[in-house]
ZAKE-187372 format. One record per atom (N, C-alpha, C): residue in one letter; x, y, z. Coordinates in steps of 0.2 Angstrom, whole numbers, plus 5000, padded with zeros to 4 digits. Atoms other than C-alpha are relative to their C-alpha. Layout:
ZAKE-187372
AXYZ ...
END
This chain:
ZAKE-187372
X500649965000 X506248385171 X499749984993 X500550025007 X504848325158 X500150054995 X500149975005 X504848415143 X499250024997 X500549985005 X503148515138 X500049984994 X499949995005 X502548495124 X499650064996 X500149965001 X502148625113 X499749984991 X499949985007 X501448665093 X500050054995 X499949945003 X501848745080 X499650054998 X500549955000 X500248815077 X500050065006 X500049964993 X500448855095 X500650105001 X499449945003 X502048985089 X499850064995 X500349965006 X501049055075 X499550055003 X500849954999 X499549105085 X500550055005 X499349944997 X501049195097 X499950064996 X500049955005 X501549285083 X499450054997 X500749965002 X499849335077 X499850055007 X499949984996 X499549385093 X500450085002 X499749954999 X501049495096 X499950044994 X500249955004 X500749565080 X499550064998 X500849955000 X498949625083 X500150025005 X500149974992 X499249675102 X499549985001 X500550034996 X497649585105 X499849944998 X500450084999 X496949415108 X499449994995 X500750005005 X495349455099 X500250024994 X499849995008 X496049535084 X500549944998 X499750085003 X497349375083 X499149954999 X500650045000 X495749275085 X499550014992 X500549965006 X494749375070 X500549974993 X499650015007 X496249355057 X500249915000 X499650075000 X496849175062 X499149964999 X500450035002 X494849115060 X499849955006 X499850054993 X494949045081 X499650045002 X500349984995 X493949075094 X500750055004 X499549954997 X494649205108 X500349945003 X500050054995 X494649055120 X500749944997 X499450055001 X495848955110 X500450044996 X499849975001 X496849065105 X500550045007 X499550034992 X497349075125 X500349975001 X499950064996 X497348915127 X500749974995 X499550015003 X498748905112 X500650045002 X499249974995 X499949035120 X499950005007 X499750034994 X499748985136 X500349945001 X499650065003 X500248795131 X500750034997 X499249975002 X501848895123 X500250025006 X499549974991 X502148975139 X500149955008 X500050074994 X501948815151 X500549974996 X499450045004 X503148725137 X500650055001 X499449955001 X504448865136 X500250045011 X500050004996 X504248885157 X500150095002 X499849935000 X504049065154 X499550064998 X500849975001 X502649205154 X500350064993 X499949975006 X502749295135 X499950065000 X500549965001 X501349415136 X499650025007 X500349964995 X500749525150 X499350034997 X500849975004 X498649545148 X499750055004 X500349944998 X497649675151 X499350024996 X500850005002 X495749755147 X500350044992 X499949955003 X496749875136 X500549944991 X499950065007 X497449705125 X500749985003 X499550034997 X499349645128 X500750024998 X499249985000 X501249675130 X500549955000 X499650014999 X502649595128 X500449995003 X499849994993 X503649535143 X500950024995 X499550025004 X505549525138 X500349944999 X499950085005 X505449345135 X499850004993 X500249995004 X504249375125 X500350034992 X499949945002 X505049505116 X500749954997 X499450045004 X506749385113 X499849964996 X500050065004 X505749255107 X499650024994 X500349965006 X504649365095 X500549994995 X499449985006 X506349395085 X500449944997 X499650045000 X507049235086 X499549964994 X500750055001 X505349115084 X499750054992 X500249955009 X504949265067 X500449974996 X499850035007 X506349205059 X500049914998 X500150065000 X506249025063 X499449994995 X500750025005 X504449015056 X500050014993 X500049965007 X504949125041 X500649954995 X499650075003 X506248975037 X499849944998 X500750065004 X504948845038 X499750034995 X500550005007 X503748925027 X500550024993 X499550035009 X505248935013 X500149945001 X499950075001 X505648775015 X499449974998 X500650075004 X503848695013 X499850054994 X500249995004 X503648815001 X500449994992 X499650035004 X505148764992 X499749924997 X500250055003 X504648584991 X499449994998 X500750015005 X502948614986 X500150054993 X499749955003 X503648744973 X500549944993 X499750055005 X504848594966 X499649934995 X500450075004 X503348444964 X499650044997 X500649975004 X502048574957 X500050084996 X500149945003 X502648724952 X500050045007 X500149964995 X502248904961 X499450005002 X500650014998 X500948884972 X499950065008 X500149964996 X500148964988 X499550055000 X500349954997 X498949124994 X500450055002 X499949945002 X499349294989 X499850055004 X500549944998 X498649435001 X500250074999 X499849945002 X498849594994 X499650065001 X500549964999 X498349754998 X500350054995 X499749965004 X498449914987 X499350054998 X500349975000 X497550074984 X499450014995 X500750015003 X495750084976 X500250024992 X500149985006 X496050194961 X500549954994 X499550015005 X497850114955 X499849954998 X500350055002 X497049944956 X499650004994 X500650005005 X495449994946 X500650014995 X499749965007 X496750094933 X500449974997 X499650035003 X498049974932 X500349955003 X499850064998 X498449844944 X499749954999 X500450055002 X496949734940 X500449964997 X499650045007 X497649704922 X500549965003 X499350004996 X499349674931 X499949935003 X500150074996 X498749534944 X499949944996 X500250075004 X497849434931 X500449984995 X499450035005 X499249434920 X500549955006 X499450034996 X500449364935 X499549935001 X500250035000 X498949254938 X499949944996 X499950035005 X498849174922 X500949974999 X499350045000 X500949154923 X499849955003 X499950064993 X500649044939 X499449965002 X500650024999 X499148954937 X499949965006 X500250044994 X499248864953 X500150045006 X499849944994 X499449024964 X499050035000 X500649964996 X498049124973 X499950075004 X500149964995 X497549274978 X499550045003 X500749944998 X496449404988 X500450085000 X499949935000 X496749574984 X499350045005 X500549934997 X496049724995 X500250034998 X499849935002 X496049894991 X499650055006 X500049934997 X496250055003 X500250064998 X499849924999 X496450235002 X500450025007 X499749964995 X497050235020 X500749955002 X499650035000 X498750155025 X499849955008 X500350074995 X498549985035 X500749995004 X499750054999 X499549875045 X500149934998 X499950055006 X500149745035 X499949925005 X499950054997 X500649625047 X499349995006 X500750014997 X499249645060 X499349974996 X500450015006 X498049625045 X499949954996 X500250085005 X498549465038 X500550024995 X499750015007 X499449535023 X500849954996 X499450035005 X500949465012 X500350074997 X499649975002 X501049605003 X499650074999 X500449945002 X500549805001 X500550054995 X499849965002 X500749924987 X499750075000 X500149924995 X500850114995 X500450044993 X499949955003 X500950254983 X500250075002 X500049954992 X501650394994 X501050025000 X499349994997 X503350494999 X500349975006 X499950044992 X503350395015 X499649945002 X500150085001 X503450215014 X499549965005 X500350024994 X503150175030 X500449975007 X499650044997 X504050085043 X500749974999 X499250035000 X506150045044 X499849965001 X500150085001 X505549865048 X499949974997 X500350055008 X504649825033 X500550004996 X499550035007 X505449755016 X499650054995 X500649965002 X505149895005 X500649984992 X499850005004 X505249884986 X499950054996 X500249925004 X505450044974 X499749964993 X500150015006 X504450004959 X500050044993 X499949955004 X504550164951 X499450075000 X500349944998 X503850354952 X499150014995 X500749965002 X501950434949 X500150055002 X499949915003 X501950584941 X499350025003 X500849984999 X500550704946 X500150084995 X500149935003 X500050854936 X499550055000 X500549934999 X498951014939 X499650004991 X500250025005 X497650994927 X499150035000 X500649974998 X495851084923 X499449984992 X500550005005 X494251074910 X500250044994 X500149965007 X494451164894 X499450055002 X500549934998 X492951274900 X500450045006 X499649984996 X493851304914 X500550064998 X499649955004 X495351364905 X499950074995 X500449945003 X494251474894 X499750065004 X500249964995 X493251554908 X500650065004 X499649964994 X494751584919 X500650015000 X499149995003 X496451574911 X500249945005 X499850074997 X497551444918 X500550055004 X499349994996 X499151484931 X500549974995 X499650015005 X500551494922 X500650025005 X499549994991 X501651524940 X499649985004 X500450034995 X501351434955 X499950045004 X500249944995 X501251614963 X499350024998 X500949985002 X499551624953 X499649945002 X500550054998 X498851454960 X499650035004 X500649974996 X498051564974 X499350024997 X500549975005 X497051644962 X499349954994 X500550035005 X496051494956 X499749975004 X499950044997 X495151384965 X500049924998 X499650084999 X495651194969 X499449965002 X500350044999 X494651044970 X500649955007 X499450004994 X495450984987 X499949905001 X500150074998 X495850774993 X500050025009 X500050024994 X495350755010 X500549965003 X500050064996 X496450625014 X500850055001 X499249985001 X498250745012 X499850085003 X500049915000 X498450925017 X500050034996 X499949965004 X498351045006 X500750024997 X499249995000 X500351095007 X500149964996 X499650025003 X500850955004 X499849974993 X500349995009 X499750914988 X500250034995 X499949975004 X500051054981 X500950065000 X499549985000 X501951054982 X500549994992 X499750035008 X503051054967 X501250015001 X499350045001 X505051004962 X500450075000 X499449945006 X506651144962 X500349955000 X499550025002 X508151124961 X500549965008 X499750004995 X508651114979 X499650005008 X500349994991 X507151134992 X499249984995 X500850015005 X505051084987 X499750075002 X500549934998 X504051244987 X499349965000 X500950015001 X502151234992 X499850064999 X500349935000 X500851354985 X499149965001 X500850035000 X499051324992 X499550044998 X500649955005 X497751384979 X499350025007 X500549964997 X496151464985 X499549935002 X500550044998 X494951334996 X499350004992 X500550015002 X493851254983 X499249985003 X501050024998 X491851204981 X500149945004 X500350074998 X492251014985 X500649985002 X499650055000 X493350904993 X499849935003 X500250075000 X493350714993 X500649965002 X499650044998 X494450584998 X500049934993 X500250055008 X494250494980 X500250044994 X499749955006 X495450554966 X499549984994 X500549995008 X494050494952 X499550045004 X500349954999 X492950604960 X500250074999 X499549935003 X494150754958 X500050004996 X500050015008 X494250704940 X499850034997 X500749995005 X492650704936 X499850085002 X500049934996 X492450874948 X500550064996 X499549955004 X493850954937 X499849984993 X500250005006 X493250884921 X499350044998 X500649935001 X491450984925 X500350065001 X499849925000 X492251134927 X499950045009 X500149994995 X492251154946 X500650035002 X499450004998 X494051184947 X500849974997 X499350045002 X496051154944 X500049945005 X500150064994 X496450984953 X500949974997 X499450025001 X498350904955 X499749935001 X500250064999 X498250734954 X500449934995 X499450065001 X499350564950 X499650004989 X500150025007 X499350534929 X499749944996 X500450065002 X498650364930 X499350025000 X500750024998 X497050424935 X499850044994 X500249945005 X496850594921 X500149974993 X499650005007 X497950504908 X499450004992 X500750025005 X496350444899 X499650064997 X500649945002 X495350614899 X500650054997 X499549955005 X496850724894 X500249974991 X500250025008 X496850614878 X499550004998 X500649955004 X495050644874 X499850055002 X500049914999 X495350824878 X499250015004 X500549954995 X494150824891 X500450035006 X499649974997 X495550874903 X500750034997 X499349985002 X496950984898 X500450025006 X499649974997 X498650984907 X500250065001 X499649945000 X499351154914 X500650005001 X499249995002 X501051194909 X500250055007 X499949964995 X501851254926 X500950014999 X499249985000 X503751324930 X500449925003 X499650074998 X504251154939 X499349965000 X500650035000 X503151004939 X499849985011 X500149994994 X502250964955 X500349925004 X499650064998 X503250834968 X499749935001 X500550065004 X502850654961 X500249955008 X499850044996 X502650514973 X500349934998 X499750085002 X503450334973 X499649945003 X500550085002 X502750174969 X500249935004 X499550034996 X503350054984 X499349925000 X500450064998 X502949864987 X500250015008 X499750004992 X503149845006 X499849945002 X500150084998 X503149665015 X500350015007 X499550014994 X503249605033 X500649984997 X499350015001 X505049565036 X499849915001 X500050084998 X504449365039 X499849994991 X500150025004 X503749375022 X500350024992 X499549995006 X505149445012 X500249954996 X499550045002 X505849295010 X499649954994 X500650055001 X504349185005 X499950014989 X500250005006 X504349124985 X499750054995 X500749955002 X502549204981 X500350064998 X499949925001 X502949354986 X500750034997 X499249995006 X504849374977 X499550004992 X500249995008 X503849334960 X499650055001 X500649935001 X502349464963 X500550044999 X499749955001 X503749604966 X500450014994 X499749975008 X504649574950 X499749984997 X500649995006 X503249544940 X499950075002 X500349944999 X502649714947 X500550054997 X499649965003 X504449774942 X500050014991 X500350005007 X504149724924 X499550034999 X500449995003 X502749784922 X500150095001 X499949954999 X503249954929 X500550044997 X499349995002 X504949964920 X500150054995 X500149955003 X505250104911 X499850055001 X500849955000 X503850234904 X499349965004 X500850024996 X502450194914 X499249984992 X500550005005 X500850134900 X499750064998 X500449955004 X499950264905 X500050084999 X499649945000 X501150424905 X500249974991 X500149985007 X501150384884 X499650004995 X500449995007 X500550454868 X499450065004 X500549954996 X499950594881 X500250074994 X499849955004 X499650764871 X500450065006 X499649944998 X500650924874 X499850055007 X500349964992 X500451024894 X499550084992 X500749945006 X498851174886 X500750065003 
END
């Protein structure tokens, strides 16, 4: 029997495929028409004498061939791209495209700086940063690599890296505290109101550390809520309300005493600082350096948790 022939792009576009569950979304990230974007997995599937992908108006499934070869062909591919990224990596250095994603505020506060320092290590490297507030799919989307600030990483199949904790602290104006006194027990949170984040529950925002279990106390429904921790800020800096919120974002105004800390019985429960990578791109050079550059830079005290004055 003759042997099809097949390409390797043809394998790739598979994988893009199965990873977005549709034709037209692999089509959108790979930069293809819909139309050949068929015509490349169907040629895989005429070479391989086997149907991969079951379609449909709703987008597509995975047969169980499909399904063997996803696992097998993900690692394979993730083998090439170390390898050619090895020998390009030995005649010129580290090179390559970056896609990273990572949340709006950390970036502005402290990842920018971060990036261009790594960028300047590696002058022959490249990348595209996003930034969202909502969590993505990394692999459907193209990425390399995303950093999630959160109790809940995301998926057992991702490659996840702990980079280290954000503290968050309950925090309010100086007018504020004048007008209204502060809580000084988290059974007196009710009694103030909260500037609130839309993108989290209330609970769980406003939960804090024992010894043994998390308690949550949900303050009194505030004037505003927003889905933008600098707008909570600045909303807690005008005197609108107490507001919990990560210490990169306040660190700045609690040192020109426009924001004072409030000293509470336990602090409130801090999130962690993860890198997270499809599992095809763990392996891959680039992204090994970004993660421990990102460790370094995270290593210890955090920048912006020093030379903070004393909780009011």
């Amino acid at each position: 029997m003759t042997r099809r022939h097949y390409e390797i792009m043809d394998v790739t576009t598979f994988l893009t495929v199965a990873d977005c569950g549709s034709i037209s979304k692999a089509a959108k990230q790979l930069g293809h028409t819909k139309s050949m974007v068929s015509q490349r997995v169907a040629r895989l599937e005429r070479a391989l004498g086997t149907e991969l992908l079951t379609r449909s108006s709703r987008g597509v499934q995975l047969t169980d061939s499909g399904a063997l070869y996803l696992a097998q062909a993900s690692e394979g591919l993730a083998l090439l791209e170390s390898a050619a990224e090895s020998v390009a990596t030995e005649s010129r250095g580290a090179t390559g495209l970056l896609r990273v994603s990572a949340p709006v505020t950390f970036s502005t506060h402290f990842l920018g700086e971060v990036l261009c320092d790594f960028l300047h290590e590696y002058p022959d490297m490249q990348m595209q940063l996003e930034v969202h507030d909502h969590q993505i799919d990394l692999t459907a989307e193209g990425f390399d690599l995303g950093i999630r600030i959160t109790r809940h990483p995301g998926s057992s199949s991702e490659h996840l890296s702990l980079l280290g904790l954000s503290r968050r602290v309950v925090c309010c104006s100086p007018e504020y505290a004048s007008l209204h006194g502060v809580p000084r027990r988290k059974s007196e949170l009710p009694q103030h109101s909260a500037i609130g984040y839309s993108n989290q529950l209330t609970s769980h925002l406003w939960s804090f550390r024992e010894t043994k279990r998390t308690e949550r106390f949900t303050p009194a429904p505030g004037r505003l809520q927003t889905n933008n921790g600098e707008i909570m800020r600045d909303a807690a800096r005008d005197g609108l309300g107490i507001v919990v919120l990560p210490l990169f974002i306040v660190a700045h105004d609690l040192r020109m005493g426009r924001l004072v800390q409030i000293r509470t019985e336990e602090e409130p429960q801090p999130d962690q600082i993860f890198t997270v990578c499809p599992p095809r791109k763990a392996r891959l050079l680039r992204v090994r350096l970004l993660v421990d550059h990102l460790k370094k830079a995270l290593a210890g005290t955090p920048m912006w948790e020093k030379d903070l004055p004393a909780p009011f």
